[in-house]
C-alpha positions, 0 to 999 in steps of 0.5 A: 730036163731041168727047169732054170727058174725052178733050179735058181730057187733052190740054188739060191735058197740054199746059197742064201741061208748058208750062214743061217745054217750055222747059226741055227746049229750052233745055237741048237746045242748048248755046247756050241752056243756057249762055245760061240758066246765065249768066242771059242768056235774058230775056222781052219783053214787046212792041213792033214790034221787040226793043231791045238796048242797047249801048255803042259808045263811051267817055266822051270826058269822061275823062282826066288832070288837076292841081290846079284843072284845069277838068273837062270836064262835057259829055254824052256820048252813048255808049249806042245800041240794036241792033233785032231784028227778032220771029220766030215758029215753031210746031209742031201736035200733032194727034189725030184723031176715031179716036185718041181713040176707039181710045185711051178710057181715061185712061192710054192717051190720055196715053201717046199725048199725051206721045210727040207731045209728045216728037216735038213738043220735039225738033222745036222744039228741032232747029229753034231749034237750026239757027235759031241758026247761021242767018243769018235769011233761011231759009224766006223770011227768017222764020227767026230770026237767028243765028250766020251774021249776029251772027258772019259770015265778012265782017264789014265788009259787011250790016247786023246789029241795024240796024247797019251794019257796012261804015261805018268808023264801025261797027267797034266792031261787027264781030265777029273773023275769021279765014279762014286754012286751020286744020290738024292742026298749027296748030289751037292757034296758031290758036286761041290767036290768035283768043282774044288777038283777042275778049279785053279784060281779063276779057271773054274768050270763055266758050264755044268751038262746033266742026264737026265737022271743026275739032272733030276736029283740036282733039282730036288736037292734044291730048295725052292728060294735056291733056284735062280736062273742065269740072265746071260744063260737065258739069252741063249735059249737054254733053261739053266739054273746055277752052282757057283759061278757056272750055269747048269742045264739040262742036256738029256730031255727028248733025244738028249745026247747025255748019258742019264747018270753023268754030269760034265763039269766043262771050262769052256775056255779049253775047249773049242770047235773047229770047223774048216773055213770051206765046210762049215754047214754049208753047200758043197759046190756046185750047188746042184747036181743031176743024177745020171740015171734019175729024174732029181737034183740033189744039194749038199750040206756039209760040214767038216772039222773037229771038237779040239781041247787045250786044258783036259785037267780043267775038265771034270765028269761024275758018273754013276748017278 
């Protein structure tokens, strides 16, 4: 049977910290958190597929003129939508007929609740985290779609966003390569070419992302009166040094999602995150159901949506470190 008092608890623990839930996601993962601090993560609220609109071209209208000139005043279709496709995760937080019993009292059962809740975060938060270099065709291709397809190491073949990139047509949406082995010696070199390559006046990257390996070579190439931090970088709990104006972090370390040999050079303002409004890390309702045939009550934390980009040119990897 179940036990009302027990059950309120966990209920109540889950429903309570649903947007904590998120927060502690987001703030996980560097990409997310500069995604939050740029006000790039924006709820959806339904539709078969998530939209993200872009501008592929310029007014064809504009140019120079004298006097009494005739205007040109045609309309001009420059404004397109990339499509998304919806992904779903999610990961059960369970407790058995016997854990309720050994755990009756109140602040016991918390306890309990709140360590698998931990365990709960930190897996939905290592998972997205890997989603977002994916290229979207893990676990059956319901992963969601991340860095390997917005910024692959080919860019002029697939389809990204319902785009597809190997149409000369489409060069406005392919991001920049660079494949050249990078080196101890010219990790600089290389990496001041791939910023002239995503820069167009003040759109310049904001966020450099390293494996390990290419990480290792930047920060040997530095000298030691060179190594500064970012203040605004360090608020959000990530160790970062800088290259221009944007902060370069480390994102391989233990169960880092980074290939080793790659750096991503990302201009945040093009990307963004997009969860649904009813599914962004939180409890699927009801908050609790009963296995048929089990002595257990299992909740549900679920996410769904998908890591969209307006401004793929802006992007830039090198690889082969």
């Amino acid at each position: 049977m179940a036990f009302p008092n027990i059950t309120d608890i966990v209920t109540t623990t889950l429903a309570n910290r649903s947007g904590i839930i998120a927060d502690n996601v987001t703030n996980n993962n560097i990409i997310l958190a500069k995604l939050n601090e740029g006000g790039r993560i924006k709820l959806f609220s339904g539709g078969r597929l998530i939209y993200q609109e872009i501008a592929f071209a310029k007014n064809a209208n504009g140019g120079w003129y004298t006097g009494y000139d005739v205007l040109p005043v045609g309309a001009q279709d420059v404004i397109s939508a990339a499509e998304f496709g919806i992904k779903q995760y999610a990961v059960p937080v369970v407790i058995s007929g016997l854990e309720q019993l050994q755990n009756s009292g109140r602040e016991q059962i918390t306890d309990l609740m709140e360590e698998r809740m931990g365990v709960a975060e930190s897996t939905m938060a290592n998972d997205i985290s890997t989603g977002l270099y994916s290229d979207g065709l893990g676990s059956g291709g319901k992963q969601i779609v991340g860095l390997d397809a917005a910024v692959p190491a080919t860019p002029t073949t697939g389809t990204y966003g319902g785009i597809d990139r190997s149409s000369a047509a489409n060069a406005f949406w392919r991001p920049q390569i660079t494949t050249a082995q990078t080196t101890l010696a010219n990790v600089q070199s290389q990496m001041s070419a791939m910023w002239a390559k995503c820069s167009r006046g003040k759109d310049t990257p904001d966020m450099i992302l390293q494996g390990n390996t290419f990480w290792g070579f930047w920060m040997a190439s530095l000298q030691a009166v060179q190594r500064f931090t970012d203040p605004g970088a360090a608020k959000l709990g990530f160790a970062s040094t800088r290259f221009m104006n944007a902060d370069v972090f480390l994102d391989g370390g233990i169960g880092g999602a980074a290939t080793a040999t790659n750096a991503y050079f990302l201009n945040s303002k093009y990307i963004h995150f997009r969860p649904h409004k009813d599914r962004n890390m939180v409890p699927l309702a009801p908050n609790k159901r009963y296995a048929i045939n089990q002595d257990s009550e299992v909740s549900i934390l679920a996410f769904a949506g998908a890591m969209t980009m307006s401004g793929s040119q802006f992007q830039g990897r090198i690889t082969g470190a």
